[in-house]
N, C-alpha and C positions, 0 to 999 in steps of 0.2 A: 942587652940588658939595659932596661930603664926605670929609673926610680923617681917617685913620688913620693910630696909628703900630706898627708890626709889631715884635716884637725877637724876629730866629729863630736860636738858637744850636745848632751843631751839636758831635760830637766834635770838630772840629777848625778851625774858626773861626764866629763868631757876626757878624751885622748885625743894621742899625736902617733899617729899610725906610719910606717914607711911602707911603702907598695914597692916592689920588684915584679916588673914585667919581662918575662925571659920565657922565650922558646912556647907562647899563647899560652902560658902559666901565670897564675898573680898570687906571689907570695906575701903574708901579712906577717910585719913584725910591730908591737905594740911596744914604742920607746917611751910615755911618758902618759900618767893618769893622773887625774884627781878629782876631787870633789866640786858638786856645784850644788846651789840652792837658792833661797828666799835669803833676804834678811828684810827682816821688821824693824822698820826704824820710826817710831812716832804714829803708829801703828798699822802703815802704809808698807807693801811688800815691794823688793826691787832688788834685782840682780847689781850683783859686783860684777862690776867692767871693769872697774880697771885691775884687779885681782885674776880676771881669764884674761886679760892683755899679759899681764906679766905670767901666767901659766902656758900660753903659747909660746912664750918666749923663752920658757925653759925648754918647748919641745925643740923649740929649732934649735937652740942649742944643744941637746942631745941627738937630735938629727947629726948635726955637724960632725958630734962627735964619732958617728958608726960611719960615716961616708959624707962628701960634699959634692958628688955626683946626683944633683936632683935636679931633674929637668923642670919639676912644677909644684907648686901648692897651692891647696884648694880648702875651703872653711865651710863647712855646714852644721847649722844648728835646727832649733825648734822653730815654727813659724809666730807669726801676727806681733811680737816683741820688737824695741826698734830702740835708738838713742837718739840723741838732738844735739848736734854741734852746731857753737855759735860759728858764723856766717867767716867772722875777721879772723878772730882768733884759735878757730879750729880747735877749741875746747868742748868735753860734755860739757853742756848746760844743765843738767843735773844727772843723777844716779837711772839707768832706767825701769823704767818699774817692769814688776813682775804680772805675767797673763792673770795670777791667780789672784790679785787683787782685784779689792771690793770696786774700784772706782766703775769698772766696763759695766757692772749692771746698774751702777749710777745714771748712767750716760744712754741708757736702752730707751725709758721713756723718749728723750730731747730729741731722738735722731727716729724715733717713729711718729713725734708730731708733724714731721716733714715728709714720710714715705711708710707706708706699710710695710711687712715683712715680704708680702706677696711681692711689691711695686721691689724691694730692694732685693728678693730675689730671681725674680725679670730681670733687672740689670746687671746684678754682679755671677748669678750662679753658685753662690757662697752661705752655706747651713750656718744656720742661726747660731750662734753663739756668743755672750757677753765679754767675750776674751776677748772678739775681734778687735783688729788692727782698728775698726771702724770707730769703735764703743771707744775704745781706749785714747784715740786724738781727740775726741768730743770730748772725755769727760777734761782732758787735758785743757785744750779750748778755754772749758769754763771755770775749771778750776788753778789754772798755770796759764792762762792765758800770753803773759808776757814770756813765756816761754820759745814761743813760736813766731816771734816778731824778727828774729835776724838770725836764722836757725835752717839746716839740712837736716833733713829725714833720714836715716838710714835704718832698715832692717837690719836685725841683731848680727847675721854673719856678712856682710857689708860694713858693717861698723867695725867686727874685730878685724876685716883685710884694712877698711882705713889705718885700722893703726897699726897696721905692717907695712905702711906704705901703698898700699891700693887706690884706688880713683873714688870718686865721688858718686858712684850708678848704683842703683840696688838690683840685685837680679831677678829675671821672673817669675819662679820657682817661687821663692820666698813671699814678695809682693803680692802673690796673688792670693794668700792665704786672709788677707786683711778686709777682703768686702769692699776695697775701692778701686778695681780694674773693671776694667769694661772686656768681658772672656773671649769677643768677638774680632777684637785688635790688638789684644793684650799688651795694653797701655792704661795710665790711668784714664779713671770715669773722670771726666772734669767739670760735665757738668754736677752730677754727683758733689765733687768734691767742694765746690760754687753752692750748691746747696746746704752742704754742711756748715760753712762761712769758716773752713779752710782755708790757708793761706797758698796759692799756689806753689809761689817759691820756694817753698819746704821742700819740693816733694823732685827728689833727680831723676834724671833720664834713667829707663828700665834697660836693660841690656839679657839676651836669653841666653842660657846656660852654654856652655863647654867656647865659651870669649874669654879671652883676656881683661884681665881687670888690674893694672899695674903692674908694679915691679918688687920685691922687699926694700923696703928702704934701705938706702948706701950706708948710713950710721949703724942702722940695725944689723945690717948684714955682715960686717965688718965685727959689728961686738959677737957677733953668732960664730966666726969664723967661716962664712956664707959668700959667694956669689950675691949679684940682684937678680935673684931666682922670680921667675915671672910667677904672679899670682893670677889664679884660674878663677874664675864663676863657673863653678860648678854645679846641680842641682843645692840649690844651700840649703833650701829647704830638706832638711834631713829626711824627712818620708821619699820627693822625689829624686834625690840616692837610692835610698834604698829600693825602690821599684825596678828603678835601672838594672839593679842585683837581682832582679826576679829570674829564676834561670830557667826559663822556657824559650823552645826556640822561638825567629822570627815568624809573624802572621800567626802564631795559636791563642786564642783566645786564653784568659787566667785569669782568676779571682785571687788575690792576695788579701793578705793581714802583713802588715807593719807594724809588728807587735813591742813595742817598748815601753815607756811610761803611758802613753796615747797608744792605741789600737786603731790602725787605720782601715778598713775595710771597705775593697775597690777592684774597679778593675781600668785599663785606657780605652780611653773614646779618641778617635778622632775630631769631633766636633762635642762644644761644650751643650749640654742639655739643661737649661733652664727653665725647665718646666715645674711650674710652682705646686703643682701634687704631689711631685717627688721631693722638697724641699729636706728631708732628713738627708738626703745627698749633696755632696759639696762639687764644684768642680773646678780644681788647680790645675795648675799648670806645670808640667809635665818634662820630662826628656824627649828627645828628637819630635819636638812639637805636637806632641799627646796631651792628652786631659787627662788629669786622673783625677776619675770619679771615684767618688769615695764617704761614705761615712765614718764621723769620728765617735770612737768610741772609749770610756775611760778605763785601758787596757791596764796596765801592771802598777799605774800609780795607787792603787789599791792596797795590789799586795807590800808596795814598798811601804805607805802608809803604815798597813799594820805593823808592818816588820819594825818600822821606825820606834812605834810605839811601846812594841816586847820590849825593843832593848831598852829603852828609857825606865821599863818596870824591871829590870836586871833579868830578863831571860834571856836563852837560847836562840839568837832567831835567824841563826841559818837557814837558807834557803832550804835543804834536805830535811829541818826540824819542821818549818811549815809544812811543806810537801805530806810528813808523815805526821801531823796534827789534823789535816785536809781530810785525811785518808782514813782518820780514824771516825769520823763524826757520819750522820748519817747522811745519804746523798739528798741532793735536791730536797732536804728537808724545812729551809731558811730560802729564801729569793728576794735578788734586790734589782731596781734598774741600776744597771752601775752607770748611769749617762743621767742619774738622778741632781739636781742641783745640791742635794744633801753631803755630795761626796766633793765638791769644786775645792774648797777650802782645805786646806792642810791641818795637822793635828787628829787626835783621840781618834781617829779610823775608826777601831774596833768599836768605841761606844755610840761611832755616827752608826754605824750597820745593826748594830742592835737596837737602836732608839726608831730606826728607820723600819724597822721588823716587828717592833710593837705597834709603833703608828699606823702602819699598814694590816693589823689583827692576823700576823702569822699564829698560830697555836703556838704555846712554850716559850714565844720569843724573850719573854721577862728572863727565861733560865738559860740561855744563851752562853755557853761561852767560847772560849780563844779559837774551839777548834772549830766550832759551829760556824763561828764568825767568816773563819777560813774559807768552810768548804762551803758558805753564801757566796763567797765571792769565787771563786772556782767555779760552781755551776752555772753561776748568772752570768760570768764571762761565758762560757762556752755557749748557754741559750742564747744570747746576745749574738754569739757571733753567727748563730743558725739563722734567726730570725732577719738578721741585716745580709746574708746572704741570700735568702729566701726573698727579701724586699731590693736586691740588686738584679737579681735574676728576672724579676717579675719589670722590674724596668725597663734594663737592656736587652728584653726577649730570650736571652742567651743561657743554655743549661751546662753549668760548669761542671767536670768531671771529678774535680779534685779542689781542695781549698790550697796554695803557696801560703804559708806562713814564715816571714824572714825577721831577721831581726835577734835582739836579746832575750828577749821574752820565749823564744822557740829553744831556747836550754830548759825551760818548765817543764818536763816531760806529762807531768800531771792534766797541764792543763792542755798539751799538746792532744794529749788520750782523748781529754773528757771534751774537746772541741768536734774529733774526729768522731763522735759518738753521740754529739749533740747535731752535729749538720747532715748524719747522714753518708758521708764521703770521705776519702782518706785525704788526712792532710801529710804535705807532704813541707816538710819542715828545714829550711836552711835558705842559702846561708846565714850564720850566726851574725857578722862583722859586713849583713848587707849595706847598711848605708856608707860604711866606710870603702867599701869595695866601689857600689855607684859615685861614689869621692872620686876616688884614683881612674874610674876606667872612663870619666868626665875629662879628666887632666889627659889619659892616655888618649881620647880624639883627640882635645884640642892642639895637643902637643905633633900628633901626627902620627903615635906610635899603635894605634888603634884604628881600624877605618869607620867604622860605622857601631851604632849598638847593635846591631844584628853578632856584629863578629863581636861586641864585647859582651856579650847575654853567653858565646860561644867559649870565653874567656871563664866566665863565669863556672858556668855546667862543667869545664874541665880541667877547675883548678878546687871545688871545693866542695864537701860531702854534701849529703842531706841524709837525712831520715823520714822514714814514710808511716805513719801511725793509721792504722785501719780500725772500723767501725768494731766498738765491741755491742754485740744484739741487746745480751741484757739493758746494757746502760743506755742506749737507743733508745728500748721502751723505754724507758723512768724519763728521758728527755722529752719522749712526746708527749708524755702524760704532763709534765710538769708546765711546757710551752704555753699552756693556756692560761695556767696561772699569772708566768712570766710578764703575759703582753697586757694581764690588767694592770701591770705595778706603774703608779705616777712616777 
């Protein structure tokens, strides 16, 4: 029996998970949760670090408390995010901001007067988006300039292992979600980075997934009641965990969804494909040296959006009350892109979806309401995810038998149905706690109690359910018919 401790944080709340490996079983016990988010300070968005520093530090301490048997811990979060420590004093130099602030589409113009979109996806392999790591030091650059003057880079789960004691390297999982690696060495672009008028010495040594990255620090581990338990680089990148968790055996081909706030929809490549016709495709960097190609797509931050908004207006908004609000409205009757710029920003969800359904001359859409609202975003997730499987397939030549959906988002039974009904093919749905699992079975290579992911995918398939949702005909039709609509929406 060997134990691990997982810390998988998402946009919108993070755990401290324990893994028990005993007898090719992986048992998950959820010690500690809590909240994450924006805050708005001066009208700039930016994550609390030092509030998840001291929320990790509750887990290890409740770690301690069930067992101080843990052979390893490992940190994943969301990608392109990062913090900046000064150089001497190993302090934040400020608060670090949030992906979903305005500053990255500030920053889009300055860094395309230098390279097209075409020229920057030739180099990196990396779908356009204003979030990027890339957008986001440029607009810093120009706008925090002295920021970067005697200052370390770190990527967000890099930064929370610094301050557990971890080393100073970002891992490549994480790193590469940012549009400044070169996919072919997977190391930074430098010239690239030279181009940007980046400072090099920001940026530390990359290090690949399932290495050692430190120890817990002696003080820390001592207030925990802890060992200096060795801290893992694990995939941090929370997607590539979770992929890891994808439970098919070795060598079969799979199309996955990594379905949480982000919907990630992909499959691994062994060599990165940067061919700039396919540019809606990203390609990160992977476990046991894969690419995971992939489109992102704006999965469940929708629905949490709305949901956020019910209860602010004093409703109901359990998950089960949406589900049967969705359920009640007519199908396919509303259609949005949900990868539309109208939905980046946080706030009023339901009145963006509806303003976004008049401007686009839906019928009715002026009379719209909560439940309409719903089952737009229910359908147009599930077209969404036909249409970007139908554009994966037609890339990689490869016709997929079934869709893997893992993740949080695969407890939606709703949309689990209307996916399976919208592509065509059964999805086949689990595990629920995949990135936390590709967390611990990261820890369980490097550790040694694991051999390969061949045997931890084996780990996988026979330690945790799934569900398999098959094509309903009716609602088949109404998705074809509706598909056409779908692929005019801006």
């Amino acid at each position: 029996m060997t134990n691990f401790l997982a810390f998988d944080l998402g946009a919108s709340s993070g755990r401290a998970i324990l893994g028990t490996l005993r007898d090719g079983k992986l048992e998950l016990k959820e010690l500690h949760r809590f909240e994450n988010g924006h805050k708005r300070i001066d009208g700039a968005l930016y994550w609390d670090y030092p509030t998840l520093v001291n929320e990790l530090k509750a887990g290890l301490k409740k770690a301690a408390a069930v067992t101080k048997d843990i052979a390893a811990i490992g940190i994943d979060t969301w990608g392109v995010d990062y913090v900046l420590f000064d150089r001497d004093s190993l302090e934040m130099v400020r608060l670090p901001y949030h992906y979903r602030d305005e500053r990255g589409e500030r920053a889009v113009p300055e860094v395309q007067k230098l390279l097209s979109k075409d020229e920057l996806y030739k180099r990196t392999g990396i779908q356009f988006m204003a979030l990027n790591t890339i957008y986001q030091l440029t607009a810093h650059r120009l706008e925090n300039p002295s920021d970067l003057e005697n200052s370390v880079f770190l990527h967000m789960p890099d930064a929370l292992g610094f301050a557990l004691g971890g080393d100073f390297t970002t891992e490549y999982t994480d790193a590469s979600t940012g549009n400044l690696l070169d996919p072919q060495r997977c190391n930074w672009d430098w010239e690239l980075i030279d181009l940007l008028k980046l400072p090099r010495a920001i940026f530390p040594k990359i290090v690949k997934p399932c290495t050692y990255g430190g120890k817990l620090d002696k003080a820390l581990a001592a207030e925990c009641g802890l060992d200096e338990i060795p801290i893992v680089k694990v995939g941090s990148h929370d997607t590539a965990s979770a992929v890891g968790a994808v439970p098919v055996p070795a060598g079969q081909d799979a199309a996955y969804v990594s379905c949480g706030t982000w919907a990630l929809l992909g499959c691994e490549l062994d060599e990165p494909c940067c061919d700039v016709t396919k540019q809606t495709f990203t390609n990160e960097g992977g476990l046991n040296d894969k690419i995971r190609y992939l489109s992102n797509i704006m999965g469940c931050w929708l629905l949490q959006e709305c949901r956020r908004d019910f209860k602010v207006r004093g409703m109901d908004a359990s998950f089960d009350t949406l589900e049967k609000m969705a359920a009640s409205a007519k199908p396919c009757g509303f259609l949005i892109n949900p990868n539309a710029g109208d939905f980046v920003a946080p706030d009023k969800m339901p009145e963006r979806i509806k303003n976004y359904c008049i401007a686009t001359g839906q019928a009715g859409a002026e009379n719209m309401d909560d439940a309409a609202v719903l089952r737009a975003v229910y359908d147009s997730l599930a077209l969404c995810f036909a249409d970007k499987l139908a554009e994966l397939e037609k890339a990689t030549g490869k016709s997929y038998k079934a869709l893997n959906i893992i993740g949080g988002g695969t407890q939606d039974e709703r949309l689990m149905q209307e996916a399976a009904s919208a592509i065509g093919k059964p999805v086949i749905a689990g595990p629920i706690e995949a990135t936390a699992i590709g967390n611990i079975l990261a820890q369980a290579i490097t550790v040694g109690a694991v051999k390969d992911w061949a045997e931890a995918r084996n780990v996988v398939r026979n330690s945790f359910p799934v569900n398999t949702y098959n094509v309903e005909p009716a609602m088949q039709q109404l998705f074809a018919e509706a598909m056409t609509k779908f692929k005019t929406l801006p």
